[in-house]
Every structure is written in structure tokens, then in C-alpha cells.
C-alpha positions in Angstrom: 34.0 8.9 58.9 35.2 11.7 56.6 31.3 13.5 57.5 32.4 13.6 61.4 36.0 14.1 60.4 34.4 17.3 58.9 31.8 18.1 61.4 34.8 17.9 64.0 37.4 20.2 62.0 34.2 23.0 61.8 33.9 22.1 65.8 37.6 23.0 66.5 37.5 26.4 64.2 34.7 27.6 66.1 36.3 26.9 69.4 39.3 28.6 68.1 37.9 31.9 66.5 36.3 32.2 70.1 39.6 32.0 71.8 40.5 34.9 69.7 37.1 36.7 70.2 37.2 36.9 73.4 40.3 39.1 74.1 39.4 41.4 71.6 36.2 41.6 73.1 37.6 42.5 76.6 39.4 45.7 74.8 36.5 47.0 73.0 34.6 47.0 76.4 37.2 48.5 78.3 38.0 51.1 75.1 34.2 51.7 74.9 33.5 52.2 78.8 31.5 54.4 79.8 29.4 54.4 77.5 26.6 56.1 80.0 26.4 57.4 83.5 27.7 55.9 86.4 26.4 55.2 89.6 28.2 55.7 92.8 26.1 54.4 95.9 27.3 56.4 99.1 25.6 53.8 102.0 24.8 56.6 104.2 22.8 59.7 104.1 23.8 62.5 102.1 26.3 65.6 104.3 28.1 62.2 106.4 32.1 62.4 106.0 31.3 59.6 103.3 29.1 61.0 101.1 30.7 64.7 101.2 34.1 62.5 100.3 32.4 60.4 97.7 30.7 63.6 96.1 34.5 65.4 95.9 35.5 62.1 93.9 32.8 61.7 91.7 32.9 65.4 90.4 36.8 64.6 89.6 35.9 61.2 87.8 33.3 62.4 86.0 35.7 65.0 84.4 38.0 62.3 83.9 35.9 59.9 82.3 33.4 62.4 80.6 30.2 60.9 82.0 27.7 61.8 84.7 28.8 60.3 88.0 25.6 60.5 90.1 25.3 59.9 93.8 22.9 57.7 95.2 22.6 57.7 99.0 21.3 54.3 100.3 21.4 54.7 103.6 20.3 52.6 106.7 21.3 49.2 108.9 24.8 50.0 109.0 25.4 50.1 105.7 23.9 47.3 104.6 21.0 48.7 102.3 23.3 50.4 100.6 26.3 47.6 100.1 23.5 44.8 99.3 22.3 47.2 96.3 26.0 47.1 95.1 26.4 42.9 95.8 23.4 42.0 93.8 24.3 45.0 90.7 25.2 43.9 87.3 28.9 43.9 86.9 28.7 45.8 84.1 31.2 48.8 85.0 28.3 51.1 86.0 27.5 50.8 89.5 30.1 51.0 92.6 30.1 51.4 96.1 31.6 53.7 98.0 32.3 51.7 100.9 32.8 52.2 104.5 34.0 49.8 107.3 31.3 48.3 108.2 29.7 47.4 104.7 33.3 46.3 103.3 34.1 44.1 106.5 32.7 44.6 110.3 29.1 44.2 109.7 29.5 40.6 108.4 31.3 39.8 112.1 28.2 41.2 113.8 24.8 41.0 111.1 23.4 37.2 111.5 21.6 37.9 108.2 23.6 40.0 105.7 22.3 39.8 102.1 26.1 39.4 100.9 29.3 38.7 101.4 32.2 42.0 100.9 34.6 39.2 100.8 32.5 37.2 98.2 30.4 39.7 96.7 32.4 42.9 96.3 35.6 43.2 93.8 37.7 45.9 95.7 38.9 49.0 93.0 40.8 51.2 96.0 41.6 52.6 99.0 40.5 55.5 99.3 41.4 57.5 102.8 41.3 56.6 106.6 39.5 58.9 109.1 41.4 58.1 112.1 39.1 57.4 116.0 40.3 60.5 118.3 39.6 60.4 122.0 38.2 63.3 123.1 37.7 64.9 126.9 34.5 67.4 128.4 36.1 70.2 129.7 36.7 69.9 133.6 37.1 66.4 133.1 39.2 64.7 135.9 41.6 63.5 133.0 43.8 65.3 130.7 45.9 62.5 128.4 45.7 58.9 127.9 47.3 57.8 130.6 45.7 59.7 132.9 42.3 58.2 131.2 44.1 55.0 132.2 45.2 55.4 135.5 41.3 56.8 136.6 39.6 54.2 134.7 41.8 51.7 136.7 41.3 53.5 140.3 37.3 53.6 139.8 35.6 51.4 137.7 32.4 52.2 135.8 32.2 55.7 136.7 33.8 57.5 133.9 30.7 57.5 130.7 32.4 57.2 127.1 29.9 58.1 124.4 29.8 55.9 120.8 28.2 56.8 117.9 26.3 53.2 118.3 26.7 49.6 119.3 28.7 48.6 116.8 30.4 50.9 115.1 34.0 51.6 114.8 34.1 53.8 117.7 32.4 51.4 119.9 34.4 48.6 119.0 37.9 51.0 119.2 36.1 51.5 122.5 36.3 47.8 123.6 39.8 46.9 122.0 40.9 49.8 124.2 39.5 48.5 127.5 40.8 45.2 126.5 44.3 46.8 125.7 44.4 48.8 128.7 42.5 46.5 131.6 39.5 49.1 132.1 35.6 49.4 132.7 33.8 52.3 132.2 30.4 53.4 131.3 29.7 52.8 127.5 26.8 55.4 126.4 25.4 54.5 123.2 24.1 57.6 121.0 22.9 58.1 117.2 25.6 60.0 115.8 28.7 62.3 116.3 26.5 65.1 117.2 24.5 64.1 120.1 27.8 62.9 121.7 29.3 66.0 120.8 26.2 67.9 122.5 26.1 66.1 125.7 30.5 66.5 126.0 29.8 70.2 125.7 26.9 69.9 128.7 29.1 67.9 131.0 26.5 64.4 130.8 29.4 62.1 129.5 33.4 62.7 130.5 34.5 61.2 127.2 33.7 60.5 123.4 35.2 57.8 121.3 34.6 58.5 117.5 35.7 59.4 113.9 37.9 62.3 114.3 35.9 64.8 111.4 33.2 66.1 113.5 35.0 66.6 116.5 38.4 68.7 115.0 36.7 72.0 115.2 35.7 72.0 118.9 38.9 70.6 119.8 41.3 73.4 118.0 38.4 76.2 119.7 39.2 74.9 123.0 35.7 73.5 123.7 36.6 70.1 124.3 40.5 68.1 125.1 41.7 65.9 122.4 43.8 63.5 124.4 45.2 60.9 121.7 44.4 59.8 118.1 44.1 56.1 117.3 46.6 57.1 114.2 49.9 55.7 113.1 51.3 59.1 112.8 50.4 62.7 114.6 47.8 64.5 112.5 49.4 67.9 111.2 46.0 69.5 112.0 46.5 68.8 115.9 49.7 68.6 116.1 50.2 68.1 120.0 47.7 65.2 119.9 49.7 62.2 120.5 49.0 59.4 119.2 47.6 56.3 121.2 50.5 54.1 120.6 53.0 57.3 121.8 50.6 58.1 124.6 51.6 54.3 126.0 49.6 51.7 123.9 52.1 50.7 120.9 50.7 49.3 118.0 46.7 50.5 118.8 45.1 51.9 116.0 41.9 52.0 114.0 40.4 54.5 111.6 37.4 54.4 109.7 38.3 54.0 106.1 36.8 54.4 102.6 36.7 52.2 100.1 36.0 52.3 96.4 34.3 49.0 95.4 32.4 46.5 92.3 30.0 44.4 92.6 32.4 40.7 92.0 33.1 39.9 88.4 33.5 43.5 87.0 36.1 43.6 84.4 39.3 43.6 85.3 40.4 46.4 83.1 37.7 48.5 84.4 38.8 47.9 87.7 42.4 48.8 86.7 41.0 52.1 85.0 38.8 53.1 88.0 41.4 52.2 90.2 44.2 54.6 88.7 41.6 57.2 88.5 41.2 57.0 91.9 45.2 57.1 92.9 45.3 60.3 90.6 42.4 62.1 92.2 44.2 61.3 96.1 46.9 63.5 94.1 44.9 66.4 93.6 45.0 69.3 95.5 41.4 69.1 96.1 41.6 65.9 97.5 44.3 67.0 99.8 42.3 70.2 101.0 39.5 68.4 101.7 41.0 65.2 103.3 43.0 68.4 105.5 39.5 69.8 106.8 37.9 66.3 107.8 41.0 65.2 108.9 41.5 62.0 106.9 44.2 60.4 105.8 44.8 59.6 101.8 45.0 55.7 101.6 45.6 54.6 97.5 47.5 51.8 95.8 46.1 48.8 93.8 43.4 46.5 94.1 45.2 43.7 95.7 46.7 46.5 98.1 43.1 46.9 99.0 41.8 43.7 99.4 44.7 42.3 101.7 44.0 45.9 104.1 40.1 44.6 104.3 41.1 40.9 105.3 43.1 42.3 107.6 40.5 44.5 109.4 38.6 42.0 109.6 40.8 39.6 110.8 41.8 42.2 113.7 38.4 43.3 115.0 37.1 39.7 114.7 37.8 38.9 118.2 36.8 42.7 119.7 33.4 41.4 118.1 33.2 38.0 119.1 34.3 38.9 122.6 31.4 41.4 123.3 29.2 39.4 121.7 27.3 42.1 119.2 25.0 40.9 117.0 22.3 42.1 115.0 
């Protein structure tokens, strides 16, 4: 008895000095980190809104934390190359994702065989900034504001064309909760990417274009093509006689394409919380605010739970839109 009396006591010690460890532990790492470079994974191809805005951040952090911060652009299905490559990462503190909508929470509505999970697989640092859908018009088009849009789309169905940077994306599915929200059929053309739709608005093929508003802002302040309402909750300053859609008579509609700062699940906690204020001080930065400014994105910011309800919530809100239409992948 007094042997396994012993054996027992030694048993407990060790359990105990463990205990101990193991907050200590935490500290060193989070003192300690990084230790080497960092990887930021941009899921899209490099001189998109979301790598040039992932680029501006990772020079800033990289000043901040006194490591390399070096871009890798994963692009291709939606997102998913990219966001997969973060999901199955070690959560070490090393590699993030620079997330857009679809990776962080439409594509798992509409991809039958996604290899993760954002909600499971993804530990969410920040918000990063919202890049608002604007609604723009060919010149000569028979419609000059929202409700005009409305009204025509009403009188004759299917013969106005709306161009969509793809089935699927934000803009498309904007596309849809706006013909749902306002009773309407048109003619949804499907293209590969801001430019072409910007391309065939300019040559009179399409009357309108549904889309992220950073490619279009330039062509709408020269006059080239009518901005008739951003899918904002506020006016943007750098158009400000755009209404927005919920002013222009559809209260509450809005949807932006937003960025996301992201870990692959069971990072550190205190690494998050590092990264995360990082990220809230850079959105304070006057480069961050001249660059938001140009593509016309809104800072986002606030704390990792801040995040992570905003991404159940998107999902939760275009979870029907998808269903609805029925798009899958």
C-alpha cells in the first residue's frame, strides 16, 4: 500500500506541474511569435480588389511584427483552392487567409463537395472592409434610377439583360434577392469578371451590370456609364448622389462583398488576439483609408466574435437566395 500510495502522490505532482506548464507555455508562444515568415494566402489571382487589399495589409503587418509577410495567390473554384489550403494548414500562427465571401460563407450553400467547412474549419481574426454591389446603367439606357429599373422591369419582362460577374457570385445572387425583393424578371448574362461586363455596358450588348462597386467607380464619375443605387447602408462619399438601394425604395437591401482576415481552427487564442488588434490598427491608418477611398470599400474592424457572428449571419441571409435558384456546383 505505501508503494502505490507513493506511485500515486508522484502521479498527482506530475498532473499538477502540467497544469502549471501549460499556461506558461501559451505566453512563451505568444511572446516568441513570429518567430519566421508568415503566410497570407489571397484566394484569388494577384491585381483583384482582394489581393491588392491584402498586399496593402501585409506590408503594414510585416512592419508591425518584423517578419516577412509574403503573399500567396491561390486562386481558382471560387475560392476554394485557396480557403482549403488554409483549412487543412497547421495552426501554428503562420498561415492565414485572406478571405472573401464566398470562401468564408456562400460557397458552402452552393459547392456539393467543399474540402472544409469556414464555420468548422476556419478561426475568424477580423473584419476587415466591405466592398459594397452598385447597380450600374449603359448609357441611353431606357432607365435612369432604381425605380425606374423597377417600374420597366415590371412593364416588360425578360427584356432588360443584367450582366454578373458569374453564377454564383455575390453580384448574381444580389441579382436574384433583388428580383425577389422587387417582383421582377430580366435577362441574367453571366460573364467572367468585372471587365467583360464593364466592356459590353460601354458597347450597348447588356442595359445593366450588377457587381462589386471597385471596378466600376471610374467609369461612373467620367460619365461613361449611370450609377443608379449602391447596395450600401450609407451613401458612399465618392458618389455622393448615388442613393442607396434601401433610399431608392427597397429598405433594409444590402450586400457588399467583404474581407475577412482568417486561421485555420485551433490557432492560439492569443495570436488571434494579436493579429486581430493589428488588423483594427492598420483600418486606422491613413493608408488604409486612401486606399479603401479609391476601391471604394468600406473599413469593417472589431473583434473576433464581432466577426464570426457577421459571417453566420451572411450566411444565414443568402441561404434562401441560394436554395431558391437552385445553384450548385
Amino acid at each position: 500500500m505505501p508503494f502505490l500510495a507513493t506511485r500515486l502522490m508522484r502521479a498527482l505532482a506530475v498532473l499538477v506541474l502540467l497544469a502549471m506548464a501549460a499556461p506558461a507555455t501559451g505566453v512563451a508562444q505568444a511572446q516568441s511569435w513570429p518567430a519566421r515568415p508568415i503566410t497570407l494566402v489571397v484566394p484569388f489571382t494577384a491585381g483583384t480588389a482582394s489581393d491588392v487589399l491584402a498586399r496593402s495589409f501585409a506590408e503594414y503587418l510585416q512592419k508591425r511584427l518584423g517578419q516577412p509577410v509574403v503573399i500567396d495567390n491561390r486562386g481558382g473554384a471560387g475560392g476554394n483552392i485557396g480557403g482549403a489550403a488554409v483549412a487543412k494548414a497547421a495552426p501554428d500562427g503562420y498561415t492565414f487567409l485572406f478571405a472573401t465571401t464566398g470562401p468564408a460563407a456562400t460557397n458552402k450553400l452552393m459547392y456539393a463537395a467543399m474540402a472544409f467547412d469556414p464555420e468548422r474549419d476556419f478561426a475568424p481574426v477580423a473584419l476587415v472592409a466591405k466592398l459594397p454591389v452598385i447597380i450600374v446603367a449603359r448609357a441611353g439606357a431606357p432607365i435612369t434610377d432604381l425605380g425606374a429599373l423597377i417600374a420597366y422591369a415590371k412593364a416588360n419582362p425578360g427584356r432588360l439583360s443584367i450582366g454578373f460577374p458569374g453564377n454564383g457570385t455575390l453580384g448574381h445572387i444580389t441579382g436574384l434577392m433583388l428580383a425577389r425583393s422587387g417582383g421582377l424578371d430580366f435577362n441574367a448574362v453571366q460573364y467572367r469578371g468585372s471587365s467583360q461586363i464593364i466592356g459590353d455596358l460601354l458597347g450597348g450588348h447588356i442595359d445593366l451590370g450588377m457587381d462589386s462597386m471597385a471596378a466600376y467607380v471610374t467609369n461612373v464619375q467620367g460619365g461613361q456609364l449611370s450609377a443608379l443605387a449602391i447596395a450600401s447602408a450609407r451613401r458612399w462619399p465618392g458618389l455622393p448622389n448615388v442613393p442607396t438601394v434601401s433610399e431608392a425604395g427597397l429598405p433594409g437591401f444590402e450586400a457588399s462583398v467583404w474581407y475577412a482576415l482568417m486561421a485555420p481552427a485551433g490557432t492560439p487564442a492569443d495570436i488571434l488576439a494579436r493579429l486581430n488588434a493589428e488588423a483594427n490598427a492598420y483600418l486606422a491608418t491613413d493608408e488604409a483609408r486612401e486606399m479603401f477611398a479609391k476601391l471604394g470599400a468600406e473599413p469593417a474592424g472589431g473583434s473576433p466574435g464581432d466577426a464570426a457572428a457577421f459571417i453566420r449571419a451572411e450566411i444565414e441571409k443568402w441561404a434562401p437566395i441560394v436554395r431558391d435558384a437552385n445553384i450548385r456546383f
